[in-house]
N, C-alpha and C positions, 0 to 999 in steps of 0.2 A: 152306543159306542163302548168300546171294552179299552182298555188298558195297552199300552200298545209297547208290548217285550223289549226291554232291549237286547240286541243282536247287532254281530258285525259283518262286516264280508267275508272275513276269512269263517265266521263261526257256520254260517248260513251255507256254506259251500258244500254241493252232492253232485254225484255222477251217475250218469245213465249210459245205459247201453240202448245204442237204435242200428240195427240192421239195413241198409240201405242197399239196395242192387247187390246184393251179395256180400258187400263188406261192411261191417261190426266198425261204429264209431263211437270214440267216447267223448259223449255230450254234456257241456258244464250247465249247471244251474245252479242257483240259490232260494234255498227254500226258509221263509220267513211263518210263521205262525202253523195251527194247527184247526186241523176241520176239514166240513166236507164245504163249505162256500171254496171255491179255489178259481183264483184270479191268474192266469200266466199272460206276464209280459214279454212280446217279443222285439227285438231292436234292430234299429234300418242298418244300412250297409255303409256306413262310413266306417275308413279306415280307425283302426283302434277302437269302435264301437264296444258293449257288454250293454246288457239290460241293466245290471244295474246302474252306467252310467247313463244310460238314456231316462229311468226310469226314476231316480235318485228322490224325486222332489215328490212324490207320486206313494211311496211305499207305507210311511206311517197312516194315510187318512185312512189308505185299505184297511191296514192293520184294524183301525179303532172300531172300524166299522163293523169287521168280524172276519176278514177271508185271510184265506191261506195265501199265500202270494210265492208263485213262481215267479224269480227271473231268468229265461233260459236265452243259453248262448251257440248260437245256431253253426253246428261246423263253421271252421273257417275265421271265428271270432273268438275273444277272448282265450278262455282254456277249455275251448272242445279242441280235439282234433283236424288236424289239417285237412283240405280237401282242395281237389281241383273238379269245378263240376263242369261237366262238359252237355248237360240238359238244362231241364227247367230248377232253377234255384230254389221258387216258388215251392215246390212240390217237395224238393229236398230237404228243406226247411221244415216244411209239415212232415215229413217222416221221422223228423230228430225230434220235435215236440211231441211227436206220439209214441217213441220211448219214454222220454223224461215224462207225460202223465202216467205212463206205466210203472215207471219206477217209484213216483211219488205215491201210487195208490190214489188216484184222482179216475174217478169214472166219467166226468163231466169240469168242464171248463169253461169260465168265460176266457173271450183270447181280445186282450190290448195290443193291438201292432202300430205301432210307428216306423213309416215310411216301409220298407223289405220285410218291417214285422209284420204288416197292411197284409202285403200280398200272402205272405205266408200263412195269417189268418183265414183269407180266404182259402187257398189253397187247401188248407187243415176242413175246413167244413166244407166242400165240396166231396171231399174224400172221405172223412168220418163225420158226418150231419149229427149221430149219435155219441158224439163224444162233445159236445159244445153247447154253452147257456146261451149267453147272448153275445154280437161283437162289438169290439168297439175299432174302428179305422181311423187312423191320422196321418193323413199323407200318404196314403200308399193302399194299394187293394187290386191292381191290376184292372181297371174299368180303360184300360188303351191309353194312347197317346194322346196327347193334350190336340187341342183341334184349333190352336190359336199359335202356339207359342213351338218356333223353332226348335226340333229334339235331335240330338241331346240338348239341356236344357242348359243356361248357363252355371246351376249349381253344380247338376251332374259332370259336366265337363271337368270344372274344378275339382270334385273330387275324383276322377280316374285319372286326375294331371297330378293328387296328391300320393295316390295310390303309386304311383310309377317313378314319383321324385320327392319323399317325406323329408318336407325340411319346414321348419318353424314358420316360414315366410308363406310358403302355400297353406300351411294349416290356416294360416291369420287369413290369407286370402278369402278362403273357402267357408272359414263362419263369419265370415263379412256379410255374407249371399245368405248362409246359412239358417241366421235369424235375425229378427229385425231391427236388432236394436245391439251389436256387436259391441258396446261400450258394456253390456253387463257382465259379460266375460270377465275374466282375469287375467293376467298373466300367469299366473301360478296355476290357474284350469288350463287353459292352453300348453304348456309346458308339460302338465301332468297324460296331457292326449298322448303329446309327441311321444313321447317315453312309453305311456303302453302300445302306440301300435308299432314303433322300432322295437319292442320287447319280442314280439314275434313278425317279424320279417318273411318267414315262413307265409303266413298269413295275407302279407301284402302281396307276394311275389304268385300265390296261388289266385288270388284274385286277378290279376293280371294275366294268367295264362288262361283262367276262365274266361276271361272275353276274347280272347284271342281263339280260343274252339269253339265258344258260342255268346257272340255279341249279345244276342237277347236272351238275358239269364232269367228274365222275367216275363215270361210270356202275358198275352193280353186275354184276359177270363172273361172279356165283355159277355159274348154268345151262352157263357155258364152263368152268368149273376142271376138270371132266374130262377134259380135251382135253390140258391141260398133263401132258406125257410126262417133262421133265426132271427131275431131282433135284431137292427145291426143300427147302431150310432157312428155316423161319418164327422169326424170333425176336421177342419180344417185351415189353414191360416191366408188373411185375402191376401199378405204380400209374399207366399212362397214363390220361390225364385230353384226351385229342385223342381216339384211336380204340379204345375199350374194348377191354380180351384174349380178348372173348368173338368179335371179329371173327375173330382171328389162330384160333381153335377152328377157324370156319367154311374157313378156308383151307384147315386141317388135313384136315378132313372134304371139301374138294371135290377137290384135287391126291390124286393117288395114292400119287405116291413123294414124300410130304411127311415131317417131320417136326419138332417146335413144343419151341424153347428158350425158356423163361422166364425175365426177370430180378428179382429183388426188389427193391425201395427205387430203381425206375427207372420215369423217367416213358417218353416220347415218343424220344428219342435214345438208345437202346443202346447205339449205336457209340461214343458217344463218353461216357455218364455212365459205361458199365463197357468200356472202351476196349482193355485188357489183356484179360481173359476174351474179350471179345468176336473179337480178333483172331486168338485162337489157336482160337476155337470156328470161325470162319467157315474157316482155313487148314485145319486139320482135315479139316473136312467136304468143303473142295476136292479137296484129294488124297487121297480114295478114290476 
């Protein structure tokens, strides 16, 4: 373990440039530590979402460990530039992360996705197999719809019902569902969401017109999972109430060199409801 920098968010703050279908967007990230070990985290699709709030609990053990640590913020989130995407999200995602390893000077990555970061992971090694270590999945990777549970799901619902009416009362709703134990919250995290994702409105409002040109912004990569050659660690939580564990099964069964952590009394955020466990399972599995 090394010593682990102090840094802020605003210090840690870099921009990329990623070409996408012809137009040039600029892509926010925060880059913590130095080296060629290089960690990028990417973060699901809730309103007001950034990696580093997804990833907050998660960032010092990398550090001590040795890696470089990307947090990138996938158009549309935080302070990348706005987008309205009218394809696969999936795929759009992986094209903004393969600026920002360009920009960082990262020839190779492992990739952390949570939930939209899931599929974006995938999506990113199906496309560049040579640009990736190993993955890790939580909650999210595109393996289809759940094969039990009514979809949309009751989380998702809540979050495109928050997405199209941002007020304090659906926020509380929505991480009710969210994770499993909604008492560890705060009001003053809560409060702090509201306020970033009303900070760009832009954001919400382009969200909203994306499902309105294409409902499924996440297409299903079941038929491609064989294709992914990398190590892939799927972890998951049994009481998600976003995207049932029976998805995280189907990942298991499509990736070759997969294998599937469960968490108990954890909703949708792994990383961060079991934050401890989780940091030393994902280090783990990195250094073999």
């Amino acid at each position: 373990m090394t010593q682990v920098p102090a840094y802020t968010e605003a210090s840690t703050t870099r921009f990329a440039e990623a070409v996408i279908d012809g137009t040039t967007y600029r892509v926010h990230y925060n880059e913590i530590g130095t080296g060629d070990k290089v960690v990028a985290m990417l973060h699901g699709s809730g309103p007001g979402a950034t990696s580093w709030a997804n990833f907050v609990r998660n960032i010092d053990p990398f550090l001590a460990a040795g890696y470089r640590v990307l947090l990138v913020d996938s158009p549309g989130w935080g302070q990348s530039d706005p987008v309205v995407c009218t394809g696969s999200r999936s795929n759009f995602n992986a094209a903004a992360l393969l600026g920002v390893l360009d920009a960082a000077g990262a020839a190779k990555a492992h990739l952390v996705g949570n939930s939209m970061g899931g599929h974006s992971a995938v999506a990113f090694a199906l496309a560049h197999p040579d640009r990736i270590g190993k993955l890790v999945l939580m909650g999210g990777g595109t393996g289809g719809p759940s094969l039990y549970a009514s979809m949309p799901t009751e989380g998702i619902k809540l979050l495109q019902g928050l997405y199209r009416d941002p007020t304090i009362e659906k926020l509380k709703a929505m991480m009710n569902v969210f994770v499993f134990d909604a008492g560890a919250l705060t009001e003053e995290q809560m409060q702090l969401r509201l306020t970033n994702m009303l900070s760009r409105r832009d954001h919400l409002e382009n969200f909203v017109k994306s499902l309105t040109v294409n409902p499924r912004q996440f297409p299903d990569q079941n038929a491609r999972l064989n294709e992914i050659a990398a190590p892939t660690l799927i972890v998951w939580g049994r009481d998600d109430r976003f995207v049932p564990m029976d998805v995280g099964l189907r990942l298991l069964a499509g990736i070759a060199r997969s294998e599937l952590h469960v968490f108990s009394r954890c909703g949708h955020w792994a990383q961060w409801e079991h934050a401890d466990s989780f940091n030393d399972l994902v280090l783990a599995f990195l250094a073999r």
